[in-house]
PAFITOR-964614 format. One record per residue: residue in one letter; x, y, z of N, C-alpha, C, O, CB in turn. Coordinates in steps of 0.2 Angstrom, whole numbers, padded with zeros to 4 digits, always signed. Glycine has a CB too. Layout:
AXYZXYZXYZXYZXYZ
...
# end
This chain:
X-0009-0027-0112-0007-0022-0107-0010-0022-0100-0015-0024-0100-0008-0015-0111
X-0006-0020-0096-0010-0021-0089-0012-0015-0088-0010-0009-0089-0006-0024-0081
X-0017-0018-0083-0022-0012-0079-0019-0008-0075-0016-0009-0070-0026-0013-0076
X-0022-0001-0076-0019+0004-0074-0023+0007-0069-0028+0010-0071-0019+0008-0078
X-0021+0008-0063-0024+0010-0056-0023+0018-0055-0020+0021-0059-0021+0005-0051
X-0027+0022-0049-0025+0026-0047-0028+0027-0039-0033+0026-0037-0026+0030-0051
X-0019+0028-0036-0020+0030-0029-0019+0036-0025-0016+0041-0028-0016+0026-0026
X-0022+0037-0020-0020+0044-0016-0020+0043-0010-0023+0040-0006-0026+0050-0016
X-0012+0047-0010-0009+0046-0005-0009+0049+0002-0004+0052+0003-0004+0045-0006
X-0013+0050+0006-0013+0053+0012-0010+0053+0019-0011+0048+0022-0016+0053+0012
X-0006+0060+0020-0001+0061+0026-0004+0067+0027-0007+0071+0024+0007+0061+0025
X-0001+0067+0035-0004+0073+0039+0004+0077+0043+0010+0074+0045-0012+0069+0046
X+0002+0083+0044+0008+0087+0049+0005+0089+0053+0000+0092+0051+0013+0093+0047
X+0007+0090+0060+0003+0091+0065-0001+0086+0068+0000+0080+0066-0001+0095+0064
X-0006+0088+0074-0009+0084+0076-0016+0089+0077-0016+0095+0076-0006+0081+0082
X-0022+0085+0077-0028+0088+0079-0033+0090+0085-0039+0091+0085-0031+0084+0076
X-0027+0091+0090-0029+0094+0094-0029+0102+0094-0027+0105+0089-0026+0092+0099
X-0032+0105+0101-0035+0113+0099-0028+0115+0102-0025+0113+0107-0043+0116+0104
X-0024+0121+0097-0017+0123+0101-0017+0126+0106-0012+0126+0109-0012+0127+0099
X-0022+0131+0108-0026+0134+0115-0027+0133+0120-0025+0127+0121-0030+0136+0116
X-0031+0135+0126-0035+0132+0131-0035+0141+0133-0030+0145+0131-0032+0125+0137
X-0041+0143+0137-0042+0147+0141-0043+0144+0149-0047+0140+0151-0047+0151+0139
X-0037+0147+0153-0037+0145+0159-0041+0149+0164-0046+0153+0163-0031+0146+0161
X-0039+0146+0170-0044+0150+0175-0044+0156+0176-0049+0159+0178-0044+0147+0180
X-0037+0159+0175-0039+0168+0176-0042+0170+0167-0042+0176+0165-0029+0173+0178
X-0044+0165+0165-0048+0168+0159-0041+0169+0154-0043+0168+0148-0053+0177+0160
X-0034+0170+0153-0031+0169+0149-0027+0163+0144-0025+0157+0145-0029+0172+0151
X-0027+0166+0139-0026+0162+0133-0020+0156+0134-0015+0159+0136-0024+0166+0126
X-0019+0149+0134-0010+0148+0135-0011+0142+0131-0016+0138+0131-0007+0146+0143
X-0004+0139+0128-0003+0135+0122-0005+0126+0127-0005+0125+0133+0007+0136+0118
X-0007+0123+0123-0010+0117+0124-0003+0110+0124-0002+0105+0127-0016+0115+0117
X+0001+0115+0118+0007+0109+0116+0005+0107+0111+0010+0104+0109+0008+0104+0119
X-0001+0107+0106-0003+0104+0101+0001+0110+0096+0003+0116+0098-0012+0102+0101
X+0002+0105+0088+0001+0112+0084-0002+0116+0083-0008+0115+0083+0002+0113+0080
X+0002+0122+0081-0002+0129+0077-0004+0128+0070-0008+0132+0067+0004+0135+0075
X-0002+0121+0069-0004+0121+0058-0006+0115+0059-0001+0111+0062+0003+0121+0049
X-0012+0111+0058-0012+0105+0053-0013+0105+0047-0018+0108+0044-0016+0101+0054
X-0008+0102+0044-0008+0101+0035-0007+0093+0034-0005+0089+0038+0001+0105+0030
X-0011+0092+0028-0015+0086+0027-0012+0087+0019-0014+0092+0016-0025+0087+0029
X-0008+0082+0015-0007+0081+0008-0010+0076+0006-0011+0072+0009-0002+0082+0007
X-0010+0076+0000-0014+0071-0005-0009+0070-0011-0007+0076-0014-0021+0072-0007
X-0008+0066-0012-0004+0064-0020-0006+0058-0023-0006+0052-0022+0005+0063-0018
X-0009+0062-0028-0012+0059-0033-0008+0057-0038-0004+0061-0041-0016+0063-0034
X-0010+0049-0039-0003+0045-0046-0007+0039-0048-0011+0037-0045+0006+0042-0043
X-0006+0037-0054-0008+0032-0056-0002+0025-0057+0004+0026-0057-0011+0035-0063
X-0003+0021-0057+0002+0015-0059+0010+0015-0059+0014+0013-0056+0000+0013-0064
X+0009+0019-0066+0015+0019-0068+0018+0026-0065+0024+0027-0066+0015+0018-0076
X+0014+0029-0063+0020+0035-0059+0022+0032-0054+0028+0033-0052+0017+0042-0057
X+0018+0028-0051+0020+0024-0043+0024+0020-0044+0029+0020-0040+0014+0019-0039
X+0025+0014-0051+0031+0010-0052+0039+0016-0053+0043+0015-0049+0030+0005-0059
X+0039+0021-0058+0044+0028-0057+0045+0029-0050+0050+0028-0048+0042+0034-0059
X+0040+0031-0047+0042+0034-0040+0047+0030-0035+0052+0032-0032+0036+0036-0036
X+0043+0024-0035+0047+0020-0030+0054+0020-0032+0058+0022-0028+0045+0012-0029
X+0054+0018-0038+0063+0015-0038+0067+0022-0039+0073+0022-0039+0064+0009-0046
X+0064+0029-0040+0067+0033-0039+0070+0033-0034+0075+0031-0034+0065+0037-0039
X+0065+0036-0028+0066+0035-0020+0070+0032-0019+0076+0034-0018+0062+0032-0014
X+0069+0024-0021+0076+0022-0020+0084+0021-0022+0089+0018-0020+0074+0017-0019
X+0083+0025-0027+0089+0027-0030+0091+0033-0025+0096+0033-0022+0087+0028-0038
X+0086+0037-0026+0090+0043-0022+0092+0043-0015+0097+0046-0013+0086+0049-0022
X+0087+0038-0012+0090+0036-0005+0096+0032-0006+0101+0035-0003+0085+0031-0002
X+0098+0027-0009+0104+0025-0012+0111+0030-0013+0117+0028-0012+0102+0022-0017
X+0109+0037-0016+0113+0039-0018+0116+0044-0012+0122+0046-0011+0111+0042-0024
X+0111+0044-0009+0114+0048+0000+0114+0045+0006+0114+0047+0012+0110+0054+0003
X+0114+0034+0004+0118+0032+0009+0112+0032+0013+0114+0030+0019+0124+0036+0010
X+0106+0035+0012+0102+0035+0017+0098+0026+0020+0097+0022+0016+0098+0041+0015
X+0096+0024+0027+0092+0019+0027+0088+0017+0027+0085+0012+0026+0092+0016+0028
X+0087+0022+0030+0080+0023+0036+0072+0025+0033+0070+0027+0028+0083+0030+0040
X+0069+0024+0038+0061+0027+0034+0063+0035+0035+0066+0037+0040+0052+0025+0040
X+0061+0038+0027+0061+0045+0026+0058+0049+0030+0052+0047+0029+0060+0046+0020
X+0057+0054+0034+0054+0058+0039+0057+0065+0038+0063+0067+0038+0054+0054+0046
X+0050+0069+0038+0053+0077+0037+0056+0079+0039+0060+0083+0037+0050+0081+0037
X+0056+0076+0046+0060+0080+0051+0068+0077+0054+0072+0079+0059+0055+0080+0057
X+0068+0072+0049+0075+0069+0050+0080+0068+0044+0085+0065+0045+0074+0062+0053
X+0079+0070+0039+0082+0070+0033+0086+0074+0032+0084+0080+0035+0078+0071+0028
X+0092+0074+0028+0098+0082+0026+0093+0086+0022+0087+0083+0020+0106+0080+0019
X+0094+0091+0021+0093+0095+0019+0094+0095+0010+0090+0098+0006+0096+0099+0023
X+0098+0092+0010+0100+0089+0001+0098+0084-0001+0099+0082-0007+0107+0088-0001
X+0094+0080+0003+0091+0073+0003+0083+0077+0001+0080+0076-0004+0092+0068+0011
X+0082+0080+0007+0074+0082+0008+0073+0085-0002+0069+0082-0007+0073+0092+0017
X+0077+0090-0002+0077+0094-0009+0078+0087-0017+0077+0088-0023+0086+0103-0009
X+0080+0082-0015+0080+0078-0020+0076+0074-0021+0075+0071-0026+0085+0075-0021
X+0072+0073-0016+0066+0068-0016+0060+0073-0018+0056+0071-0023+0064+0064-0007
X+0059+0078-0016+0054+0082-0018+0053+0083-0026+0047+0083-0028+0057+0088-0015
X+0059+0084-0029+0062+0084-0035+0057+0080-0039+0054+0082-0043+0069+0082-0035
X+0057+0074-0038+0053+0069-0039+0049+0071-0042+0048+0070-0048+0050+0066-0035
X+0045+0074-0038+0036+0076-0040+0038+0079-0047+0037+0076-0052+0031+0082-0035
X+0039+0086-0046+0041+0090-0054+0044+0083-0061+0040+0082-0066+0050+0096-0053
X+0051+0080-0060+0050+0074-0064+0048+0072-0066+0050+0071-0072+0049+0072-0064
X+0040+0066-0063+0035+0062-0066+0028+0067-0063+0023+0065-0060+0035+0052-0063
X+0029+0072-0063+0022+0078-0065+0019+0073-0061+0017+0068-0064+0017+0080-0074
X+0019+0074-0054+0012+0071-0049+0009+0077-0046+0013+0081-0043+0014+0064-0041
X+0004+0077-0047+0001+0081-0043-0002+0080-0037-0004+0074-0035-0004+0083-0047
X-0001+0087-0032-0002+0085-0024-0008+0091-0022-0007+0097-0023+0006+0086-0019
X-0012+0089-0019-0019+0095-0015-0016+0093-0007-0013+0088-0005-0031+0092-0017
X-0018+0100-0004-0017+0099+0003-0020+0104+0005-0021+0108+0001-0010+0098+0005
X-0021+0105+0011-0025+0107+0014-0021+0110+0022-0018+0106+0025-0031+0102+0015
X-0021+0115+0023-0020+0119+0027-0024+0123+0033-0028+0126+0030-0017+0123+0024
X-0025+0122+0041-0029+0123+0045-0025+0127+0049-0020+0123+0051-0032+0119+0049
X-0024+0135+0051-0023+0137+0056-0027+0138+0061-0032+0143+0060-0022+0141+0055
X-0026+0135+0067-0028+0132+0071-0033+0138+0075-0038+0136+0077-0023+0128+0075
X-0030+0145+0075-0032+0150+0077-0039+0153+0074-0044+0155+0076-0027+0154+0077
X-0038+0152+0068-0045+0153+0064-0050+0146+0065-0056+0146+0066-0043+0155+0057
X-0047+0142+0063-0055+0136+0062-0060+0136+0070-0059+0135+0076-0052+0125+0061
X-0066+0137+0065-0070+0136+0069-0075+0130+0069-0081+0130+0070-0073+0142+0068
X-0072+0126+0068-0074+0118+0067-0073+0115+0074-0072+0119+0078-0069+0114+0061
X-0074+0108+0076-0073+0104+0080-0064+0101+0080-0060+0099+0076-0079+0099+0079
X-0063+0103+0086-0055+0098+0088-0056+0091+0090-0061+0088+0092-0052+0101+0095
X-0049+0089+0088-0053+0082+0094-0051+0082+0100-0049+0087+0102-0051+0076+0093
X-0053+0077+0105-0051+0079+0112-0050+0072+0114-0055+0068+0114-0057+0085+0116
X-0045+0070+0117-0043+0065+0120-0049+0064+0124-0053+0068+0126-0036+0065+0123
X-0051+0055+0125-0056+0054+0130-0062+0054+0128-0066+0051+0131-0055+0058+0135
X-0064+0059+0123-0072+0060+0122-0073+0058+0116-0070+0059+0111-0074+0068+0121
X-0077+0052+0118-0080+0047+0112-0084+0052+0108-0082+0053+0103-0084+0040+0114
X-0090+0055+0109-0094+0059+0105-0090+0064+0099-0092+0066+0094-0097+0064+0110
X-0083+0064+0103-0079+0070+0098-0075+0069+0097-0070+0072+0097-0077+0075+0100
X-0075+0060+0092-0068+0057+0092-0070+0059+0085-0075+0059+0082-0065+0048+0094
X-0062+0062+0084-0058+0064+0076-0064+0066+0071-0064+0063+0066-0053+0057+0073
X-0068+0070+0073-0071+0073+0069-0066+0080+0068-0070+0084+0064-0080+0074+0071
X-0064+0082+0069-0059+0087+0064-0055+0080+0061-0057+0081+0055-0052+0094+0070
X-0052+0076+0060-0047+0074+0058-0051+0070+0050-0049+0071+0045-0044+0068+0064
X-0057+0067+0052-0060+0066+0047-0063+0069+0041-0064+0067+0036-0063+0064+0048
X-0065+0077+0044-0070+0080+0041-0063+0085+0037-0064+0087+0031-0077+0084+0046
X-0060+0085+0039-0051+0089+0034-0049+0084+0031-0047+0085+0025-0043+0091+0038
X-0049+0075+0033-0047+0071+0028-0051+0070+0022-0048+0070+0016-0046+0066+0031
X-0059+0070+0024-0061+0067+0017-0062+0074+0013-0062+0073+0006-0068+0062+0017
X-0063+0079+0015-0062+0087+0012-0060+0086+0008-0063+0086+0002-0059+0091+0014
X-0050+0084+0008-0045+0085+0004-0046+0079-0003-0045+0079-0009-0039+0084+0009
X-0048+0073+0003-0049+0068-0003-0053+0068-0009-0051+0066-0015-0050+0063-0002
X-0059+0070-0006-0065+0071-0013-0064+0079-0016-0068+0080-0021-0074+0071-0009
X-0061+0083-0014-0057+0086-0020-0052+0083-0023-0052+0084-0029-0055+0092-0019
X-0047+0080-0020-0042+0076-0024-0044+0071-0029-0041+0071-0035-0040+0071-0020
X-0048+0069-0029-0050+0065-0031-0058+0068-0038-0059+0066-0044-0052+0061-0024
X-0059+0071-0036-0063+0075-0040-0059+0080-0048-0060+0079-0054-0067+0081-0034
X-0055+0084-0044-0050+0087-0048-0044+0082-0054-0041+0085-0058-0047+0090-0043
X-0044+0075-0052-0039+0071-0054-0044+0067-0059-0042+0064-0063-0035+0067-0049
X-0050+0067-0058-0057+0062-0061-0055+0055-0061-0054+0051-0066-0059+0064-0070
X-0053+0056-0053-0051+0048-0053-0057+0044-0051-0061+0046-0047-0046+0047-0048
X-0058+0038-0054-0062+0031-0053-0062+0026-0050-0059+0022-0053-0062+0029-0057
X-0063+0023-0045-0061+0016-0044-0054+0015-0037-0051+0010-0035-0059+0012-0053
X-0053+0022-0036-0048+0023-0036-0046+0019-0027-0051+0018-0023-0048+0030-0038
X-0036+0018-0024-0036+0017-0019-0035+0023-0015-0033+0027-0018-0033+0013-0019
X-0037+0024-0009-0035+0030-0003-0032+0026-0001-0034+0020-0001-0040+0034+0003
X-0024+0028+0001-0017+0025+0006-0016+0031+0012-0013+0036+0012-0008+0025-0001
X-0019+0027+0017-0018+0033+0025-0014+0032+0027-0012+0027+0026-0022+0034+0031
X-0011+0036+0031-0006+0034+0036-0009+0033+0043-0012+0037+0047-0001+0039+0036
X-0008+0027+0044-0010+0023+0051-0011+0028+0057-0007+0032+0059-0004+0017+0055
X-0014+0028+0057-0016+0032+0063-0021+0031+0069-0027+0032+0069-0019+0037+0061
X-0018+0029+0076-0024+0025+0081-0029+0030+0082-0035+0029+0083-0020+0023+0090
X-0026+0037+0082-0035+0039+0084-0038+0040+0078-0043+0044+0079-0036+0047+0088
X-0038+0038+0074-0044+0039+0069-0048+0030+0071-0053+0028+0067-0041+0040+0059
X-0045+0027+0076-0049+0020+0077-0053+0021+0081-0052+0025+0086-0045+0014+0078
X-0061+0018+0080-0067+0019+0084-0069+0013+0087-0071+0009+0082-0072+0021+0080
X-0069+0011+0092-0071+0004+0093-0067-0001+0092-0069-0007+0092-0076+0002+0089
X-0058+0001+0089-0055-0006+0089-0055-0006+0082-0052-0012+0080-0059-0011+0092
X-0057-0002+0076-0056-0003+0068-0057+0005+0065-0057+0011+0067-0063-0010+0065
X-0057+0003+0060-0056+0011+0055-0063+0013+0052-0064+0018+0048-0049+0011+0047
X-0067+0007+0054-0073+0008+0050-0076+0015+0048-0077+0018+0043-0077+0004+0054
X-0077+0017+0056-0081+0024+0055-0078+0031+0051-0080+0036+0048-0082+0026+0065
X-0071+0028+0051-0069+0034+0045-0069+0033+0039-0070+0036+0034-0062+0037+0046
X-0067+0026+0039-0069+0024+0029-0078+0025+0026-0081+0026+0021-0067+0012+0028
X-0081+0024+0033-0086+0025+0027-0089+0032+0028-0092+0034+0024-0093+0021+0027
X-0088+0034+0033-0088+0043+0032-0085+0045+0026-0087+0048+0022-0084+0047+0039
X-0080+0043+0026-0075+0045+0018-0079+0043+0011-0080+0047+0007-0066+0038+0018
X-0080+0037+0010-0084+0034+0005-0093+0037+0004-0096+0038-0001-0083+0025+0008
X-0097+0039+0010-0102+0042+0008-0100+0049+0007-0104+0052+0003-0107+0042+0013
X-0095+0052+0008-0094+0059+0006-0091+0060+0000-0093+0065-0003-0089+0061+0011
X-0085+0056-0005-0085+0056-0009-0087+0052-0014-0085+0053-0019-0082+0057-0007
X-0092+0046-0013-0095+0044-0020-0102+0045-0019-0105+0047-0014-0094+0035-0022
X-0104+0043-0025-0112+0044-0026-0115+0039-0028-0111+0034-0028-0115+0048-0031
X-0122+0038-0029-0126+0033-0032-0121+0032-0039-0118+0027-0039-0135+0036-0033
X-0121+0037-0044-0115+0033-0050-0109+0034-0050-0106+0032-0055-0116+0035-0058
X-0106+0037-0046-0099+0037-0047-0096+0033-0041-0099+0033-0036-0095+0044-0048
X-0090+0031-0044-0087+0026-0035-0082+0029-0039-0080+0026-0045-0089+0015-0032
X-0078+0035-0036-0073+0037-0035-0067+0034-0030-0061+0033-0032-0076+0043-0034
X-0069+0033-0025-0063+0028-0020-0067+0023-0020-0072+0023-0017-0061+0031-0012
X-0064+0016-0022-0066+0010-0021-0063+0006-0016-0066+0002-0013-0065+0008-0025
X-0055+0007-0015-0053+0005-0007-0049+0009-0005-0047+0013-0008-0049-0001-0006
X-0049+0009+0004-0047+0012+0008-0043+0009+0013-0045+0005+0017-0052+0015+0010
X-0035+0011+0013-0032+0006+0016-0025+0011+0021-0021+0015+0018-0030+0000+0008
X-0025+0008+0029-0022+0012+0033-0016+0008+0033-0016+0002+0033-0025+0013+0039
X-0010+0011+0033-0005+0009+0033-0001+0010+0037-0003+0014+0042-0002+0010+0030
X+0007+0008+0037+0012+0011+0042+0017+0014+0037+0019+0011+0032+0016+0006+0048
X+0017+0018+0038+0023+0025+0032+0029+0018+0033+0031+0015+0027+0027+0037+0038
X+0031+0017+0037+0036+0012+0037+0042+0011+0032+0048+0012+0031+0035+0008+0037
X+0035+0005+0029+0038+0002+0024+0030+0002+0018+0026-0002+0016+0041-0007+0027
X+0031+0008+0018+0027+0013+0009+0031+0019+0009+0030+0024+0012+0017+0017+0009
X+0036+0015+0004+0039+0025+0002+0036+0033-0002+0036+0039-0001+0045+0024-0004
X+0033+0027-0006+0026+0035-0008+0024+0038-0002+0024+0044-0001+0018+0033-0011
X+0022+0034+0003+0016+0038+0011+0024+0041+0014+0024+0043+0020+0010+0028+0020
X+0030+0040+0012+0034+0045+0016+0032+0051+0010+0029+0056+0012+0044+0043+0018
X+0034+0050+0006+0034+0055+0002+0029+0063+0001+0030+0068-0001+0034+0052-0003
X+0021+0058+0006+0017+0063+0007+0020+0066+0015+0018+0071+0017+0010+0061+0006
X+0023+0061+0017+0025+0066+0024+0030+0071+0022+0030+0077+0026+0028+0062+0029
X+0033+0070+0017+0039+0077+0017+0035+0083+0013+0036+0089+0013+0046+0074+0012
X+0031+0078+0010+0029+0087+0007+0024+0091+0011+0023+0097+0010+0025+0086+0000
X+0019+0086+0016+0017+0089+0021+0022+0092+0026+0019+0097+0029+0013+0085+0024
X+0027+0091+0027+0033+0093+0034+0035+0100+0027+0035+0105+0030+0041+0086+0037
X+0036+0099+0020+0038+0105+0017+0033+0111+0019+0035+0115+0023+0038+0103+0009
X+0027+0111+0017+0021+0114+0018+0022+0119+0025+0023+0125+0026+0014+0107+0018
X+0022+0114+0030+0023+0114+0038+0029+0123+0038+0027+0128+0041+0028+0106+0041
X+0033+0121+0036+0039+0125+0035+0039+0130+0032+0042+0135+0033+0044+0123+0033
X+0034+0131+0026+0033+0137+0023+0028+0139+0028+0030+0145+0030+0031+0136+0016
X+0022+0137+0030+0019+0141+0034+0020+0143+0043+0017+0147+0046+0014+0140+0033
X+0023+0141+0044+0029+0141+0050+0034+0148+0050+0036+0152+0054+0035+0134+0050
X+0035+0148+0042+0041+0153+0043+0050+0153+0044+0054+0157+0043+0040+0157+0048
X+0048+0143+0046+0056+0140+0046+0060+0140+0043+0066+0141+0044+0056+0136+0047
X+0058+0136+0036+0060+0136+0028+0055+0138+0023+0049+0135+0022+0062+0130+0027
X+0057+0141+0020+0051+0145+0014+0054+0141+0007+0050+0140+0003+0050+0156+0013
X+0060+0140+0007+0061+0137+0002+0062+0129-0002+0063+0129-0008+0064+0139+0003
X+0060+0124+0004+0056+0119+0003+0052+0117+0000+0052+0112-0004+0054+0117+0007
X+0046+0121+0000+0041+0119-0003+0041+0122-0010+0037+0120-0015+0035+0121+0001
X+0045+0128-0011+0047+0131-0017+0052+0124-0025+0053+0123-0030+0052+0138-0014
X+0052+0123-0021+0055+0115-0026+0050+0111-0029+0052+0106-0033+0059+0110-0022
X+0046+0111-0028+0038+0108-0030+0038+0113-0035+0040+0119-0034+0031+0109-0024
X+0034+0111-0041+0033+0115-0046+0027+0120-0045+0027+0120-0039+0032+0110-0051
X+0023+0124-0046+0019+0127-0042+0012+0124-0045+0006+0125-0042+0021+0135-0042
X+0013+0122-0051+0007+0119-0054+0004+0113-0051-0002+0111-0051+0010+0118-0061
X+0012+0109-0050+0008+0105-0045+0007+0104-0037+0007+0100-0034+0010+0099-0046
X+0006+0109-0036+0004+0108-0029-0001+0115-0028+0000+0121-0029+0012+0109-0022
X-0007+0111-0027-0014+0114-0025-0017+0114-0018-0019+0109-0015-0019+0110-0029
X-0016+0120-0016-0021+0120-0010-0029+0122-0009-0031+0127-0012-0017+0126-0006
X-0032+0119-0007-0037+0118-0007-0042+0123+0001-0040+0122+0007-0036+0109-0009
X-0045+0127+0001-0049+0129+0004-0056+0126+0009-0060+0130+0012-0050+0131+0001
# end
């Protein structure tokens, strides 16, 4: 019998800038950045990941679709059948929610090496080492979604091992590889984008009913 792996998939909605600024008459005015970063994780092992793919692509097949799946470009009957999925083969997903108005954490801030993507990291590995904790996964892969400002110097280093001292210990090695991708061509890494863009929409107030297709059992928000 072959070996059985487990990966966690991580996608983000939003960006990690501050959505404010105080101007010079002292009042408040939007940055352009979002109001929500949401950060999902989906958590599967092997054989859910061989199901999942060929689902996707079945269901993509069945609406004619060709394209890389994206939240914000999908039918509406497409978005609700892929979602479906998860309830299906029971994957469980954690995610993490920041209203931008409340965190009192660090932003990032274009230009400032001192202050590169320590919000982005310290919400990423959050999510993961409870992800990862809650699932009592082992050995396991982290699948990211490529992202240039999480690069320091030209590589991803400084966030994989911030990730890795945060979630393993002297005996457990909980994430064993750490690997940045392009959503592209990884249908799972779209799949955390939609359910992060679902997320998005429920707390937006756009669509509340997106994220309600998710079984409720599996989708854990995390604090």
């Amino acid at each position: 019998m072959a070996n059985s792996f487990n990966y966690i998939f991580v996608d983000e909605s939003g960006n990690p800038g501050k959505s404010s600024k105080i101007n010079e008459a002292g009042s408040k005015v939007p940055t352009g950045a979002s109001l929500y970063y949401i950060l999902s994780a989906v958590c599967l092992n092997s054989e859910q990941l061989f199901l999942m793919e060929d689902r996707i692509i079945e269901i993509k097949n069945t609406f004619g679709y060709k394209k890389e799946i994206k939240s914000t470009e999908v039918s509406l009957p497409l978005y609700e059948a892929l979602l479906g999925i998860l309830n299906k083969l029971d994957v469980k997903t954690y995610y993490r929610v920041i209203d931008k108005t409340k965190y009192k954490g660090t932003f990032a801030v274009s230009g400032q090496k001192h202050l590169h993507n320590i919000f982005d990291e310290y919400n990423l590995t959050k999510l993961v080492k409870f992800a990862a904790n809650m699932c009592g996964f082992l050995g396991a892969e982290v699948v990211i979604d490529r992202a240039d400002r999480r690069l320091l110097n030209g590589n991803f280093d400084n966030c994989d091992n911030y990730l890795r001292g945060e979630v393993n210990t002297k005996t457990l090695q909980r994430v064993k590889h750490i690997t940045h991708v392009n959503s592209e061509y990884v249908n799972i890494m779209q799949m955390s984008d939609l359910i992060s863009g679902a997320i998005k929409e429920h707390f937006t107030g756009r669509n509340k009913d997106l994220k309600k297709v998710i079984s409720k059992k599996l989708l854990v928000k995390i604090y």
